[in-house]
Biotite code that builds the C-alpha atoms (Angstrom):
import biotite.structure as struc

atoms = struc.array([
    struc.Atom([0.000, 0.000, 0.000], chain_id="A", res_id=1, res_name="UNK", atom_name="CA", element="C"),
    struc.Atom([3.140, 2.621, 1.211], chain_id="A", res_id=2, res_name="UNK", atom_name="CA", element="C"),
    struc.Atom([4.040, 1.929, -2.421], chain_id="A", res_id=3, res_name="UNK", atom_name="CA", element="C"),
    struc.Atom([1.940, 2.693, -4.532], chain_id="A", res_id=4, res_name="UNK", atom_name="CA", element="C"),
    struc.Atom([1.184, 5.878, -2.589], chain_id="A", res_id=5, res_name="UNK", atom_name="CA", element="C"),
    struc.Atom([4.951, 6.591, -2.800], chain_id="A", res_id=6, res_name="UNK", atom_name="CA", element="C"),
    struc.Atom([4.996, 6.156, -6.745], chain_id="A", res_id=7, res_name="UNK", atom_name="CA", element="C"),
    struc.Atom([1.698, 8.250, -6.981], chain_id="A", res_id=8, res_name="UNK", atom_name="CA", element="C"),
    struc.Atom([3.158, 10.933, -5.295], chain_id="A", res_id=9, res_name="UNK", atom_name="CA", element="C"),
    struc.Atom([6.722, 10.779, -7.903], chain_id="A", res_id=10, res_name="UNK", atom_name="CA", element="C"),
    struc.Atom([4.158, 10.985, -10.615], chain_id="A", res_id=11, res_name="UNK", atom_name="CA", element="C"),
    struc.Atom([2.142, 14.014, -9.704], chain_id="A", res_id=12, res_name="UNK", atom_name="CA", element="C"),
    struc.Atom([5.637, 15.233, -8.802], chain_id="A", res_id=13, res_name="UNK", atom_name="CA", element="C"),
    struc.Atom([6.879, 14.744, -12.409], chain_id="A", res_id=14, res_name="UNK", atom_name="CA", element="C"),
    struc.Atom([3.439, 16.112, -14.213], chain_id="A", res_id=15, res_name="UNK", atom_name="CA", element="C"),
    struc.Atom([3.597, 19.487, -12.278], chain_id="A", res_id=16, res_name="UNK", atom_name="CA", element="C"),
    struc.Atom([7.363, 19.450, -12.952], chain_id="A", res_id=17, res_name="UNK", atom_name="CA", element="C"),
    struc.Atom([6.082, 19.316, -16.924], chain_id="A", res_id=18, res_name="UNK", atom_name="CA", element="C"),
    struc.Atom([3.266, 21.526, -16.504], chain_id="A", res_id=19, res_name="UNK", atom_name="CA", element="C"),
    struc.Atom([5.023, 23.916, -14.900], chain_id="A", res_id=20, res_name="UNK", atom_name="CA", element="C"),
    struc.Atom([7.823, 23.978, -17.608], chain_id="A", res_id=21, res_name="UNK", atom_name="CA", element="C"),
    struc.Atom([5.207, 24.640, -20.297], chain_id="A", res_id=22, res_name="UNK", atom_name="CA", element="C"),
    struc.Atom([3.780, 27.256, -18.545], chain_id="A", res_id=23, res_name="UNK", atom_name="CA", element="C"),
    struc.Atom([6.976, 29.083, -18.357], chain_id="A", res_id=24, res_name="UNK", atom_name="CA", element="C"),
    struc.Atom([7.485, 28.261, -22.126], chain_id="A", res_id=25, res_name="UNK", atom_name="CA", element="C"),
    struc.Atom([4.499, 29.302, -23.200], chain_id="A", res_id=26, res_name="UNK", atom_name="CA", element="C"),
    struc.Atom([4.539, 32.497, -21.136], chain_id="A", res_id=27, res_name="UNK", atom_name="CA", element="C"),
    struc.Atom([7.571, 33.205, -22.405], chain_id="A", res_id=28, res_name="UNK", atom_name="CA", element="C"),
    struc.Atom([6.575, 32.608, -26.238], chain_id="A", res_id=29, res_name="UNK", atom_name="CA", element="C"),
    struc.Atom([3.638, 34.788, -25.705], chain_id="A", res_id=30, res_name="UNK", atom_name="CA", element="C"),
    struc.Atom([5.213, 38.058, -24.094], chain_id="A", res_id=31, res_name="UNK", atom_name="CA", element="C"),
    struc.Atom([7.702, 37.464, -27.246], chain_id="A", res_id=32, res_name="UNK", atom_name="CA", element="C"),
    struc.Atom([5.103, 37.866, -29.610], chain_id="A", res_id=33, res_name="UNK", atom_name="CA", element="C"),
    struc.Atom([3.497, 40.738, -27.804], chain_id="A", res_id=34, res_name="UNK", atom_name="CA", element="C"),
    struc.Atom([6.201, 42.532, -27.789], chain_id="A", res_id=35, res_name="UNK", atom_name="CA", element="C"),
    struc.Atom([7.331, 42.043, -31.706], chain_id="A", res_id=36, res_name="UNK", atom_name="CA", element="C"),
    struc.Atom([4.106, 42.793, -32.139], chain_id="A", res_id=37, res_name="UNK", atom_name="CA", element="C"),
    struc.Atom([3.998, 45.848, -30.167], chain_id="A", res_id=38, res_name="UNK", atom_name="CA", element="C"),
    struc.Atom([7.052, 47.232, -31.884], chain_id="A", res_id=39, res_name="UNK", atom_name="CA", element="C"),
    struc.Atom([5.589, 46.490, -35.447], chain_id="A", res_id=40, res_name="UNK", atom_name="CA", element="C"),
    struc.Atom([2.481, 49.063, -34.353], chain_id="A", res_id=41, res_name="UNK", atom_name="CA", element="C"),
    struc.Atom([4.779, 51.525, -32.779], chain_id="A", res_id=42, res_name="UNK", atom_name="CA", element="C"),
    struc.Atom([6.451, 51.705, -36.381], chain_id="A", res_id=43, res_name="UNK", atom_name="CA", element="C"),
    struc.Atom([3.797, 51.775, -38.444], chain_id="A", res_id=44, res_name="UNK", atom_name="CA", element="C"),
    struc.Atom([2.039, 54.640, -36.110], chain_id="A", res_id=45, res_name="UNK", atom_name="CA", element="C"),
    struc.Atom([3.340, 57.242, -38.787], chain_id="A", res_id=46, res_name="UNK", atom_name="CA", element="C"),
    struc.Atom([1.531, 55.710, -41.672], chain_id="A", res_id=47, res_name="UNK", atom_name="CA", element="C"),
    struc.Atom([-1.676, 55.968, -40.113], chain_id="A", res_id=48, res_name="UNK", atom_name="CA", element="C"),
    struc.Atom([-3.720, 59.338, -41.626], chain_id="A", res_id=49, res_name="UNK", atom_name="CA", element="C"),
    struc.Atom([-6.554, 60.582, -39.625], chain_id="A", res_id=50, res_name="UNK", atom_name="CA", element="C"),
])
């Protein structure tokens, strides 16, 4: 019984290990974007004619 609670535990050990390391890879791919986006409407502000 002490065993199998002992390997549950290593596996919801390992799964938030990987969810944790796709959060940070996704947050990380997202401000990315965000900000190359960002940039690409800062530069084309001038072309904009009201």
């Amino acid at each position: 019984m002490e065993e199998q609670q002992y390997r549950l535990m290593g596996r919801s050990g390992v799964i938030s290990m990987i969810f944790g390391i796709l959060a940070i890879v996704i947050g990380i791919a997202g401000g990315v974007v965000l900000i190359i986006e960002g940039a690409k409407l800062l530069v084309s502000r001038s072309k904009i004619l009201f």
